[in-house]
Phi, psi and omega in degrees: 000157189271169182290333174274328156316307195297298173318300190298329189282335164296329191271328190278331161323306184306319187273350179289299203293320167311267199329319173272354181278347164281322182301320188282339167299316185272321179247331180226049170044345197269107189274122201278201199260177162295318181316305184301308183288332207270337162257021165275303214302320180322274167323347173288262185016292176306307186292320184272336173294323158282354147268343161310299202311340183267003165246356175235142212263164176096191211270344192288343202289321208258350158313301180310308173299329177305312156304025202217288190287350165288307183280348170277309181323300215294343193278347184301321173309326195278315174346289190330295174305333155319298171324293182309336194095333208277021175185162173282123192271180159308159212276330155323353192215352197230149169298185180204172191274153173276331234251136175096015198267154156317165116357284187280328187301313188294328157280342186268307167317317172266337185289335182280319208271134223261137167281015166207125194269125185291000126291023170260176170218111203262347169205136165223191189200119181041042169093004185240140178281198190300278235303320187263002215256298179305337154301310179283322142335308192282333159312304194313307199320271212305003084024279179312315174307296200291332200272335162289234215000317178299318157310330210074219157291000000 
């Protein structure tokens, strides 16, 4: 594949993975978390880095993406791990303990607490949620990104 093949199938991943993750937000009621949004920007990114990169020649631009599609994987991973249980997500978006709270303390805590939690899982598909679907996709990306940079010019 040409370097321009390459670019477009990395930047066009990004915008595909954009779209649908809008798409389920907009068509299919599921409103993201703070986590969803925090692996949309990484693919804006990607996506306007993939229109420099088809105008301008050498390996940093499609560098730049790969490292785009790296850091939207790693927060899908960290999501996951969030979904899953295997580690704690931030305290703005995941539940937290009740116990030893006031009354008020307690009422103060759900009137604070964001209406969509990053440690549900509102879909998945063959054991894996968004969050880990959008990891292993954005690992190809970034696969691409690097076998363009590897073109060169």
């Amino acid at each position: 594949m040409t370097r321009k093949v390459l670019i477009l199938a990395a930047a066009g991943g990004s915008l595909m993975l954009l779209l649908g993750a809008f798409g389920f937000q907009h068509l299919g009621g599921m409103p993201p978390c703070k986590l969803c949004l925090w692996q949309r920007w990484p693919h804006a990114a990607a996506v306007l880095i993939g229109v420099l990169a088809l105008a301008l020649p050498g390996r940093g631009l499609p560098l730049i993406g790969a490292a785009a599609a790296l850091t939207t994987a790693g927060i899908g991973l960290y999501h996951a791990g969030v979904e899953y249980g295997w580690w704690p997500g931030p305290s703005t978006c995941t539940s937290g303990p009740i116990g030893g709270l006031s009354p008020q303390e307690l009422m103060d805590q759900i009137m604070a607490a964001p209406l969509v939690r990053c440690d549900d899982i509102p879909w998945q598909m063959l054991g894996l949620s968004m969050a880990g679907w959008n990891a292993l996709a954005s690992i190809l990306l970034a696969m691409l990104w690097v076998m363009a940079a590897r073109r060169g010019s």
